[in-house]
Structure formats: C-alpha cells, structure tokens
N, C-alpha and C positions, 0 to 999 in steps of 0.2 A: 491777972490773967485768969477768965473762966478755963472751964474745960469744955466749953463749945465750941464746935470750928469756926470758922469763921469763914465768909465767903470765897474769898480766897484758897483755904486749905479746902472747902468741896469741890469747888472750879478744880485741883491739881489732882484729888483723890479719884475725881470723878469727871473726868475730860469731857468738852461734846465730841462729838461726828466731827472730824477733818473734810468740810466743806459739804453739799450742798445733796451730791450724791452718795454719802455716808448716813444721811440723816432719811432719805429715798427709800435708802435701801433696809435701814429698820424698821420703816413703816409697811414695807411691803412685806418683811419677814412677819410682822407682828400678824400682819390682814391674811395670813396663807391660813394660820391657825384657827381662824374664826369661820373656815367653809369644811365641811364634812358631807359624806353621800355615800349611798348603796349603789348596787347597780340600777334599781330604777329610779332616782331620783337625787338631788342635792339641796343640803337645807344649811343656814345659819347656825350656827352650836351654841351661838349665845343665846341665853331665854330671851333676853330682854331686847336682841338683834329682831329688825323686819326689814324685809326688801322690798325694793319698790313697785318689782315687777315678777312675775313667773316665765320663764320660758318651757315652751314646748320643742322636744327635738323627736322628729321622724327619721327614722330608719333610713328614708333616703338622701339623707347628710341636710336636708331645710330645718329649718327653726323659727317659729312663732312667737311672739312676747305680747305678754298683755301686763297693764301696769295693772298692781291690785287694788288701786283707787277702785277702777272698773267694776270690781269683781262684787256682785250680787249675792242673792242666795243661791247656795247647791246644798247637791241632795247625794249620799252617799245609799247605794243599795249593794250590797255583799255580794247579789247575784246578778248584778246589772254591772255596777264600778260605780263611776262618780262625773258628777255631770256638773258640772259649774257654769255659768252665767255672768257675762263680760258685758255691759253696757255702755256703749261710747258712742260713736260714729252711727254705729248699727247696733243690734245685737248679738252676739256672738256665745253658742254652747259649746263646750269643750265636753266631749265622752270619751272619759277614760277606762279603759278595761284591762284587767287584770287580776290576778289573784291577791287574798293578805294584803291588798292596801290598807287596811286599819291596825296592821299587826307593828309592835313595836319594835327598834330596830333591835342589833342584840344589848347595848346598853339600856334597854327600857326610855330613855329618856325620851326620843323623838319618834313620832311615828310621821306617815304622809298628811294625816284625816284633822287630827288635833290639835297635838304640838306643830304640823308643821305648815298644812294651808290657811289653818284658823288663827294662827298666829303670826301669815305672813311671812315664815320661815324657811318656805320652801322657794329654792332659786330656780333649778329647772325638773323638767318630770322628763324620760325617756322612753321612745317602743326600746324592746330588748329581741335582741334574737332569739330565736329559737332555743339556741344551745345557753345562751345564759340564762331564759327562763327556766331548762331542764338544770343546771347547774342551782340555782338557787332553790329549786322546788318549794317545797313546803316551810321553809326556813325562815322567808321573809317577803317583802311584797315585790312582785313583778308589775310588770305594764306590761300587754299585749299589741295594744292597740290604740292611738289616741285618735279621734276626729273633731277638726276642726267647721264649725256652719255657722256662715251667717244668715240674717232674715232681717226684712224689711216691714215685716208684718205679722202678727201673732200668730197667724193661720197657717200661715205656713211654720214656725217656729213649732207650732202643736202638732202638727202632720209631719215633720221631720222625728222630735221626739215617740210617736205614737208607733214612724217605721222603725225607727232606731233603737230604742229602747222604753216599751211601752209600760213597764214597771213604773215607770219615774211619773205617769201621767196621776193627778188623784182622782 
C-alpha cells in the first residue's frame, strides 16, 4: 500500500457539487470576485482579464456599448478628458470629462487611462452626480460628463471635435 490516495479516497475527501445547480453556483461565486469599481467606473481585477466590450451609462438610466475590437486611437488631455474613437458601422467619438481620470485608484493597481482602457479592463465608465463627484473630490477620478457622436464623414467628425474640445485637434 503507498501513501497516496487513491481516486476513490479524493472523490470521498473531496465530494463534487450535488448536481448541476451546485456546481452554477461556484462558478458565479468564483466570477463576483473578478469585477471591482469606484464610483466612476468598473474594471476587471485580473491583470491578465480583458472584456470584450465598454459600456457607457448616462445619468439618465441609457447605456451605450461599444465592443473594443472597435476602439482606435484616443487621446487623453488632463484639461480636456479623454476622447476615444470607435470604428464600426460609422465612426463613433466618446468625450469623457471629468477630473483625476489618470489617477490611481487607492490600491495603486488600476487606474481608468492605463491599467484600465489600454488594457481592455475597463467594463463600464459612469456621469456621476453632482453630490458623488463633491463626495469623492480630489481623491480619485470622477466623470462629469460623457458624449456620445457619430459621423459619416471626416469633416464633420473635425468640426464636431474643434466645437467640443478643440485641444484634442493637432
């Protein structure tokens, strides 16, 4: 006789999930602990976790998704926000505004800018109200303000950015 188990003694020491919805139910407990968020956003905690897609949620309960296949170059400007670039169907800029978006959260790990869009990390981005942005003040990153535009044409795409945030033009 070794002193290794044997399949049988791991099967008794170490049972499965009694049937179908036991074994459901650890996969969802397991999947709760891989999502984390601030108030202005929600990102994957795993490094090496990416999502498929970003949503956008406005203030007035709708919600936007862009998969980030999509997603092109953006350009982060500290006094502007962040302006990203969705190319599908049409083209589609996302200008985000708010303060500390490039600030880390308090664990240092994940911010919005690096760790978390550049890596595909980030699940949704939120406006915040008023009272949560004065609640979080200088602490960490807010969102103000997010706009959604489509164009069918460069010229208008460059005359949308030039009213909207004309920093981001070179």
């Amino acid at each position: 006789m070794t002193d290794e188990l044997t399949k049988q003694d791991r099967k008794h020491r170490n049972p499965p999930p009694a049937g179908l919805n036991a074994y459901l139910q650890t996969k969802e407990a397991e999947a709760e602990g891989t999502e984390a968020s601030c108030n202005a956003f929600g990102y994957l905690r795993g490094i090496k976790d990416r999502a498929t897609s970003v949503e956008f949620r406005f203030r007035n309960g709708n919600s936007t998704w862009f998969p980030y296949s999509w997603m092109g170059p953006w350009q982060y400007n500290p006094s502007e926000g962040l302006l990203l670039k969705f190319s599908g169907d049409l083209v589609y800029l996302v200008l985000i505004r708010g303060s500390n978006l490039a600030k880390p959260l308090n664990d240092g790990a994940i911010n919005l800018t690096h760790a978390g869009l550049q890596r595909h990390r980030v699940l949704w981005l939120r406006e915040m109200s008023e009272e949560e942005i004065r609640q979080v003040g200088e602490t960490g990153p807010t969102i103000d303000r997010i706009e959604v535009a489509e164009f069918e044409s460069h010229e208008t795409l460059k005359e949308w950015v030039r009213n909207q945030a004309p920093s981001f033009l070179k």
